[in-house]
C-alpha positions in Angstrom: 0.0 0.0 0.0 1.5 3.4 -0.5 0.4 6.4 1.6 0.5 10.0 1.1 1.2 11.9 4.7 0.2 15.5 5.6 -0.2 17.6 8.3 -4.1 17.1 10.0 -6.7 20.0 8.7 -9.9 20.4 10.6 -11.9 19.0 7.8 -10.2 15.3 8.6 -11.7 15.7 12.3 -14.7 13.4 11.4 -12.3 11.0 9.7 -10.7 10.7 12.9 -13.0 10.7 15.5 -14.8 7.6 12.8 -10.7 5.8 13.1 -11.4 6.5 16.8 -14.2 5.0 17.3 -14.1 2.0 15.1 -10.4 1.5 17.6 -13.0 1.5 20.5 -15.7 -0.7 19.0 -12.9 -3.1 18.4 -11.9 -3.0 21.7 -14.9 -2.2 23.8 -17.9 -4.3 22.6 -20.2 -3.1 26.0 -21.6 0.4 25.0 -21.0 1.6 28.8 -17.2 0.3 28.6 -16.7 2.1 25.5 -18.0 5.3 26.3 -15.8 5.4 29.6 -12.8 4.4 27.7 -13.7 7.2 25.6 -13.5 9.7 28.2 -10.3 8.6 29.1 -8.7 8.9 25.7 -5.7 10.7 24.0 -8.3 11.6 21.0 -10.9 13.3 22.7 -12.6 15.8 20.9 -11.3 18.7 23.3 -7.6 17.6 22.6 -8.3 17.5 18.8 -9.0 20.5 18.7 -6.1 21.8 20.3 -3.7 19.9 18.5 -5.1 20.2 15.1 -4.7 24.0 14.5 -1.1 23.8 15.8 -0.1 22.3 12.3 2.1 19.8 13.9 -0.1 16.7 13.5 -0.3 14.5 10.4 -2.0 12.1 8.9 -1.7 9.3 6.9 -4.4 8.2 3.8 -4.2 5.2 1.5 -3.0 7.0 -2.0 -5.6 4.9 -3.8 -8.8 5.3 -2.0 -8.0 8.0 0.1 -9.1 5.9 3.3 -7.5 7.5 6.8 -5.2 4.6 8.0 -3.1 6.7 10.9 -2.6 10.1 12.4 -0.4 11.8 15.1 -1.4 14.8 17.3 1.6 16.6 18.2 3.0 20.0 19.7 6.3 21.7 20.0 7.5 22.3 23.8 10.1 24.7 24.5 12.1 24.0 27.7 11.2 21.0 28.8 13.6 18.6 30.7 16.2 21.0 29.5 16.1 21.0 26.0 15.0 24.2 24.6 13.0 22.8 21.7 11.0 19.6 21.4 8.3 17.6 20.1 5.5 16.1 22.0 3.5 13.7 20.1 0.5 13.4 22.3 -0.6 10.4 20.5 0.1 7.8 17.7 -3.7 6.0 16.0 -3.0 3.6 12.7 -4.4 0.5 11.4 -1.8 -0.9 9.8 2.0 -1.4 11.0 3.3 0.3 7.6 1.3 3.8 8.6 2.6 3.2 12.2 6.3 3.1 11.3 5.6 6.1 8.7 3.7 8.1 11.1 6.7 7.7 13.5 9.1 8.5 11.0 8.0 11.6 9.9 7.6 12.6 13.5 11.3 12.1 14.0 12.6 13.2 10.8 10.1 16.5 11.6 12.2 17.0 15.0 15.8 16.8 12.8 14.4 18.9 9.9 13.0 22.0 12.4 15.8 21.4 14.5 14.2 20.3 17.6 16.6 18.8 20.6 13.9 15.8 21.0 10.9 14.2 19.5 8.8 12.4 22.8 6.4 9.1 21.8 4.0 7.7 23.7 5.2 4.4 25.2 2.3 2.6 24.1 0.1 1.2 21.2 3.9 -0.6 19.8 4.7 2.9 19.0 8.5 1.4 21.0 8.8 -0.9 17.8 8.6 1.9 15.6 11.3 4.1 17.3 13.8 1.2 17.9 16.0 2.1 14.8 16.2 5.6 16.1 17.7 4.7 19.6 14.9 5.7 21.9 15.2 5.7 25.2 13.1 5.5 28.2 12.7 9.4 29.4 12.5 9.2 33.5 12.5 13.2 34.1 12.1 12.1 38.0 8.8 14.4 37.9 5.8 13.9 40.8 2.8 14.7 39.5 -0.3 15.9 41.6 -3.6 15.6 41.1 -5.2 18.5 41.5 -9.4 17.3 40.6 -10.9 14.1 42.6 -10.3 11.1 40.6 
């Protein structure tokens, strides 16, 4: 299959959210399951929206039919665990392994091309397999976090 990869305009938000929540049907047959997964999620429609206009997201469609079959949602960071320019990609969706590794790619060759100190994955969804080839490691900032809402 050969894709064609760009960065996510907000007329692909219904292709996502329809990627999304095909992902959850998959995984979450019970209706009540699924919609508290939902809540939970990297993609909701709040953080779509935040990401999308930043113009560091991308996407990736089949070149023949034009079907979605991955995106990342991304953000630059400036001055985080003492780099003064990164990339956080926020979250990595695909359906195939090929739009994975290309997604993950293009994240990383993003981060060299603009410069950036370091491109952050998610450590999840085999996103790890995609990023071995680029010498990832682990990042332990030896942050706390607080909560600050009951939960």
């Amino acid at each position: 299959m050969s894709l064609i990869c760009r960065i996510v305009q907000a007329d692909d938000l219904q292709d996502i959210l329809d990627l999304e929540n095909k992902k959850l049907q998959d995984a979450y047959p019970d209706e009540m399951e699924r919609m508290m997964a939902g809540w939970n999620s990297k993609h909701r429609l709040e953080a779509l929206n935040h990401y999308i206009p930043l113009g560091w997201s991308f996407l990736a469609r089949d070149e023949d039919t034009g079907t979605l079959v991955g995106y990342f949602i991304a953000q630059p960071l400036l001055f985080l665990d003492g780099q003064t320019q990164s990339l956080w990609v926020e979250h990595v969706q695909y359906v195939s392994l090929q739009a994975r590794d290309e997604l993950c790619e293009l994240a990383y060759k993003l981060g060299r091309e603009k410069h950036l100190q370091r491109v952050y994955f998610p450590n999840d969804n085999g996103v790890p397999n995609s990023v071995k080839s680029f010498k990832a490691d682990t990042w332990q900032p030896g942050t706390l976090a607080v909560k600050t809402t009951k939960g």
